[in-house]
C-alpha positions in Angstrom: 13.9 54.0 54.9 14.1 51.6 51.9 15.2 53.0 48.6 11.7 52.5 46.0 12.5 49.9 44.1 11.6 51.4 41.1 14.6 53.8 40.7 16.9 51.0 41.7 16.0 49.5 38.0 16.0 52.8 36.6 19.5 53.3 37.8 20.8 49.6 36.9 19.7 49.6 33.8 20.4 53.2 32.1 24.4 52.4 32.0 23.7 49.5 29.8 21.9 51.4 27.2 23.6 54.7 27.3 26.8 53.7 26.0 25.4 52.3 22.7 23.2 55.2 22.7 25.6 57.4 23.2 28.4 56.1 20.2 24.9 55.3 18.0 23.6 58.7 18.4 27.9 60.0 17.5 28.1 57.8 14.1 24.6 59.5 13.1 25.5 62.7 13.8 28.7 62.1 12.2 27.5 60.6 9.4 24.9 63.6 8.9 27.7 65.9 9.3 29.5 64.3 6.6 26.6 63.3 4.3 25.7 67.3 4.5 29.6 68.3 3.7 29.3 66.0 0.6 26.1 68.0 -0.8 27.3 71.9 -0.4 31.6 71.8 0.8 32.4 68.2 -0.9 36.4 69.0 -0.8 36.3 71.4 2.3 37.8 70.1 5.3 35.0 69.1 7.2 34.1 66.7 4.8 37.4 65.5 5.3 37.4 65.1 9.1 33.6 64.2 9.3 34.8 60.8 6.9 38.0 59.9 9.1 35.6 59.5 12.0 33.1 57.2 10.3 34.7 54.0 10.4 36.1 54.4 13.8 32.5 55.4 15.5 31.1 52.3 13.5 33.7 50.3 15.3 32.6 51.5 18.6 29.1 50.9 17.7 29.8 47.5 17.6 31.8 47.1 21.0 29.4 48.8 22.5 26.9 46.6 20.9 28.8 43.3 22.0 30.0 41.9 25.3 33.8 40.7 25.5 34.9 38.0 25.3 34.2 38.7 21.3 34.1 36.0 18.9 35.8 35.5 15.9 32.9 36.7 13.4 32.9 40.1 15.6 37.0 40.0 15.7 37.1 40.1 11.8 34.7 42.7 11.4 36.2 44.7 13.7 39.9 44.5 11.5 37.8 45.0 8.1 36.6 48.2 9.9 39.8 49.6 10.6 41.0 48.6 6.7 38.2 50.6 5.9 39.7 53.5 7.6 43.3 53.1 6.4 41.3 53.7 2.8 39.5 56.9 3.7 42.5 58.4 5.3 45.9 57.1 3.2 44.7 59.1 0.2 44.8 62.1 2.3 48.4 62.0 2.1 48.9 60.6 -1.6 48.0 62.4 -5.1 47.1 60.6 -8.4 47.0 56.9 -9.2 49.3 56.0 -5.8 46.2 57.3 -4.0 44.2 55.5 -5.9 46.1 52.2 -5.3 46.7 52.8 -1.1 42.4 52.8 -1.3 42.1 50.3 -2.9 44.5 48.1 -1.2 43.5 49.0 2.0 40.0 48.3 0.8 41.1 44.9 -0.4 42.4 44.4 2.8 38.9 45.1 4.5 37.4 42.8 2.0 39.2 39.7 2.7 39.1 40.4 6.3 34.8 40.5 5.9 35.0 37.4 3.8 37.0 35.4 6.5 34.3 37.0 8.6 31.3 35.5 6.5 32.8 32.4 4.5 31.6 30.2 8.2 28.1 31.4 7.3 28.2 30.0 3.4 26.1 27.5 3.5 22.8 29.8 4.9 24.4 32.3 1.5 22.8 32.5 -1.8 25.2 30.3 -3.0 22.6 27.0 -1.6 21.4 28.3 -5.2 23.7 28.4 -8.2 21.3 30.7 -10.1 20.9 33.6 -7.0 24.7 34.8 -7.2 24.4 35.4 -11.6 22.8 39.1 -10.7 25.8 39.7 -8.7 28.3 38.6 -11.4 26.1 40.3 -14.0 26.2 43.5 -11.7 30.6 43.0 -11.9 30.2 42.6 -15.4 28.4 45.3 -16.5 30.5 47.7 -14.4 33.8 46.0 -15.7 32.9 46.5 -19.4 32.0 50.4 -18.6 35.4 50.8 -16.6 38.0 48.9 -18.7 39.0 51.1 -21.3 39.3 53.9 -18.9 41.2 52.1 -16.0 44.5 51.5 -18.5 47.4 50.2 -15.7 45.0 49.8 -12.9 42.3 47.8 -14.8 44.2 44.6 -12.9 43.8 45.7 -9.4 40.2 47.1 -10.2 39.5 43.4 -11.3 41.1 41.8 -8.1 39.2 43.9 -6.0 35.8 43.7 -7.6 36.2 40.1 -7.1 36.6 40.3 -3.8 33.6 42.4 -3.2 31.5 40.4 -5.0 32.5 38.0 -2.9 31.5 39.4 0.4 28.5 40.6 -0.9 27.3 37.3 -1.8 28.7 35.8 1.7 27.0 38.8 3.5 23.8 37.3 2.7 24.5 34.1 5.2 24.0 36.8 7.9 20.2 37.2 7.2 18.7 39.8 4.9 19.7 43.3 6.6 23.8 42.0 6.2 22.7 40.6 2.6 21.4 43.5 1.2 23.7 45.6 3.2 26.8 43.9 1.2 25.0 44.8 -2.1 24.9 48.6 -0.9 28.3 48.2 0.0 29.3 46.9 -3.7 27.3 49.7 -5.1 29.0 52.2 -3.3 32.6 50.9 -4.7 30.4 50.7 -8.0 30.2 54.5 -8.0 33.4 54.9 -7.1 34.7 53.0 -10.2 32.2 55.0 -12.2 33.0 58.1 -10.6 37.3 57.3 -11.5 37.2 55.2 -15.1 34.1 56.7 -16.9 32.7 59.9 -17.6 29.3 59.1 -16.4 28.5 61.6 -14.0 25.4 61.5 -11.5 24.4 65.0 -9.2 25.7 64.6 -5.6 27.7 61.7 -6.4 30.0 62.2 -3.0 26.5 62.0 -1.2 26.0 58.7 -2.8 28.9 56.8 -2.5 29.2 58.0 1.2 25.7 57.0 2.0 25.6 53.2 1.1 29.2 52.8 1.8 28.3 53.7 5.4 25.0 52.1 5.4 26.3 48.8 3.9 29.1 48.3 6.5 26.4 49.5 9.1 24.1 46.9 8.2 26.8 44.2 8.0 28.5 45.3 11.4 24.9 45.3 12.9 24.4 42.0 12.0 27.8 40.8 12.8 26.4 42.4 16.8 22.9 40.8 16.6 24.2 37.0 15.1 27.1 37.2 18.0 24.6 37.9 20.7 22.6 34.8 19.4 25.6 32.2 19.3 26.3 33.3 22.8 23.0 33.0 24.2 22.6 29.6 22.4 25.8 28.7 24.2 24.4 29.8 27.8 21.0 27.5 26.9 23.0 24.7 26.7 
């Protein structure tokens, strides 16, 4: 007796979609988890463990999202991710300003990683426009004249790094929209973060905030990375 045919597809197909699934459905529970920890136990230890799983469930997402062999934009975004790691757990280990300084270098790190990631994409940026990147360096500005007087010795590397993340944001945006406004949520999470360390402007459920577009940005821009690879390949196989 012939097997129906109709199971056969139902069987062939559910391993390709489980795994992404599976990892997409991990990072949201995760995230949840952690986003919820933020709200009601923002220095208990689950809200530590919940945030030293985000980046690396992200990074799964996108393998699982992507077929090897990966390209170079995928590559890079894949390194950022794991800088971005390095800057949610270093601190862990660190008190004061050298905690400080091993986030934001790691972070640095990540950034230049996502802007060797985006700079092939500049010319579809913002930047066709001179005028469309001034909110973005108005954004910087504003937040540098709020943080200065209050950042002292580390107003130097704040400045480097803020550079470098306006930078990405504006690249970001030569991914399409969802990785364009995803590298602005991305800036305002670091935004916060400066607020949160150099000013006493204080907002309710700031942890919530600053974990919720800083996942949601590098979502966005790591989803994007996943959907523009899959195009280049499959414009590649047309030809």
């Amino acid at each position: 007796m012939q097997p129906h045919r109709g199971n056969e597809h139902t069987l062939a197909v559910l391993p390709r979609w489980s795994r992404p699934g599976i990892v997409v459905l991990a990072l949201l529970l995760a995230t949840a988890t952690h986003l919820l920890a933020q709200l009601y136990w923002p220095s208990g230890l689950l809200a530590d463990a919940t945030q030293i799983l985000l980046m690396p469930l992200l990074a799964g997402t996108v393998l699982a999202l992507t077929t090897s062999p990966r390209g170079k934009l995928i590559r890079l975004v894949l390194i950022a991710l794991f800088f971005s790691w390095a800057g949610d757990t270093l601190p862990r280990f660190m008190d004061g300003d050298p905690a400080f300084l091993a986030m934001v270098s790691a972070f640095l790190i990540a950034q230049f990683f996502y802007i060797a990631a985006l700079a092939r994409y500049w010319k579809s940026s913002i930047l066709r426009h001179w005028w469309m990147p001034l909110p973005y360096l108005a954004a910087f500005a504003v937040l540098l004249v709020l943080c200065s007087p209050g950042a002292g010795a580390l107003l130097a590397p704040v400045i480097i790094y803020g550079l470098a993340l306006i930078a990405m944001a504006i690249l970001s945006t030569g991914l399409g929209p969802i990785a364009g406004f995803g590298g602005a949520i991305f800036f305002l999470s670091d935004s916060l973060i400066a607020l949160r360390s150099f000013t006493d402007i204080g907002i309710s459920g700031m942890g919530f905030w600053i974990m919720l577009t800083y996942v949601a940005g590098q979502g966005m821009i790591s989803y994007a990375a996943s959907q523009r690879e899959a195009q280049e390949k499959s414009t590649v196989k047309c030809r």
